[in-house]
C-alpha positions in Angstrom: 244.1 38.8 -3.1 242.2 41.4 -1.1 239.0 43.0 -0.8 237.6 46.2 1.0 234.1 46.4 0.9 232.6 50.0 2.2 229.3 50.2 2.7 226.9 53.0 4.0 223.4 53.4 5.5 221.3 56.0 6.2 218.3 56.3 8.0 216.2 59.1 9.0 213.3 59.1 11.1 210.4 61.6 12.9 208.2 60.9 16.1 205.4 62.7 16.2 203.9 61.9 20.0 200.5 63.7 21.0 199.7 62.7 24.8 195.9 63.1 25.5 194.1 64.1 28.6 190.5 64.8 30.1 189.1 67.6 31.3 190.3 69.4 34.3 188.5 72.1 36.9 190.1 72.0 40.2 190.7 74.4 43.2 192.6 74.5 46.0 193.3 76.9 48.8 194.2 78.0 52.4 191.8 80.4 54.3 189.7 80.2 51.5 186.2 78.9 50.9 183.8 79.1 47.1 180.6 80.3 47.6 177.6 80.4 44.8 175.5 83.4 44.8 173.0 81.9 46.9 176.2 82.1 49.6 176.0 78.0 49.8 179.0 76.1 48.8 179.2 75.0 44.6 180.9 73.6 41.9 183.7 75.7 40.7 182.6 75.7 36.6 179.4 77.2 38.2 178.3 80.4 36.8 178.7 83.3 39.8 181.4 81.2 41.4 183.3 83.8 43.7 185.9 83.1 46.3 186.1 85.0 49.5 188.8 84.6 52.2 187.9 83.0 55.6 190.0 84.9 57.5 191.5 88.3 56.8 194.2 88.7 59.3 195.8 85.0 58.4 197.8 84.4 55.1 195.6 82.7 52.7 196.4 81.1 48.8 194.1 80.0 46.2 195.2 77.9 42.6 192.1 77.6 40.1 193.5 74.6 37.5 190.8 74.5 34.2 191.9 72.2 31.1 190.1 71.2 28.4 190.2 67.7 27.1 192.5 67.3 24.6 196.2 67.3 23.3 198.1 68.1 26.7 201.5 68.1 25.3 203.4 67.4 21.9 206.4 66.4 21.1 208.7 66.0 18.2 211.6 64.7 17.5 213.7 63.9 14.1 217.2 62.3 13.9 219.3 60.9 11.3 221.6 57.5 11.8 224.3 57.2 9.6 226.0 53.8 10.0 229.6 53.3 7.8 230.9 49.5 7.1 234.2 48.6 6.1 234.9 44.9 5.3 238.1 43.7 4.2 238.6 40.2 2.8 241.7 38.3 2.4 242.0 35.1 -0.2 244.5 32.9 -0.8 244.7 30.5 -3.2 247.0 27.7 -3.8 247.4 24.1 -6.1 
């Protein structure tokens, strides 16, 4: 006698991942210097915070980074597995 067994599973999952960070102010430059209105140098959150080039005949580059704390980046992902078993079974009998 013989047996086939089918059997099938399904499963279907979501991720939800929220990666956190802190708060972020930076600056950085070439030929380039921050002054405060006073004309002393100062923290770049500060109010009146200008930027002047140190030298006008050179090349110069400035990159002003400012991120809150918070979510930084999401990310979701949903799949669905679907797994399919066959069994087959043999018996024999005898006296």
């Amino acid at each position: 006698m013989t047996q086939t067994v089918t059997a099938t599973q399904t499963v279907t999952e979501t991720i939800a991942i929220e990666r956190m960070g802190g708060a972020v102010k930076t600056w950085n430059g070439d030929n380039v210097k921050a002054l405060g209105t006073s004309g002393s140098a100062v923290d770049i959150a500060a109010t009146g915070t200008q930027f002047h080039i140190v030298d006008t005949s050179l090349p110069w580059q400035l990159e002003i980074i400012t991120r809150a704390a918070g979510i930084v980046e999401t990310e979701d992902v949903s799949r669905t597995i679907k797994t399919d078993t066959v069994t087959n079974t043999l018996s024999v009998f005898s006296q």
